[in-house]
C-alpha positions, 0 to 999 in steps of 0.5 A: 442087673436092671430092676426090670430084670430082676423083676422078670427073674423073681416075679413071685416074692414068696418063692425067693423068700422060700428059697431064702428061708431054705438057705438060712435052714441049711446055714442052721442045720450045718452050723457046727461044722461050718464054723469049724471049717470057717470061723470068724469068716463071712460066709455067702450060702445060696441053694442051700450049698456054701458059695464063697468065704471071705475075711472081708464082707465087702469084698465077698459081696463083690464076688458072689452078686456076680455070680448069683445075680437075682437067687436069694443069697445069705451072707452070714458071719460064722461065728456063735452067736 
């Protein structure tokens, strides 16, 4: 996707920090059960919902910039920290 693009998709940066902080919240408020179900994995959460899991950071970055293109995108290791 070209700049111009994702300029025209998220025009008002408050409104993709927004939905960014919303997925960071869901990531905090469902960690517990999402290190039981993937832990020591990378998790990839966009709309407040899991999208992907991977060993491998790259390769899940790989899959889901296709997918989400512009939408704010959290990409966390699911481990205690």
């Amino acid at each position: 996707m070209t700049t111009a693009k994702r300029k025209q998709s998220y025009r008002d940066r408050a409104a993709y920090m927004r939905e960014w902080r919303k997925n960071i919240s869901y990531y905090e408020n469902h960690k517990r059960e999402l290190l039981k179900k993937y832990r020591n994995k990378w998790i990839a959460i966009t709309n407040q919902e899991v999208l992907d899991v991977d060993k491998d950071r790259l390769a899940l970055y790989d899959r889901v910039l296709k997918t989400v293109g512009d939408k704010p995108l959290l990409v966390t290791e699911g481990r205690e920290k």
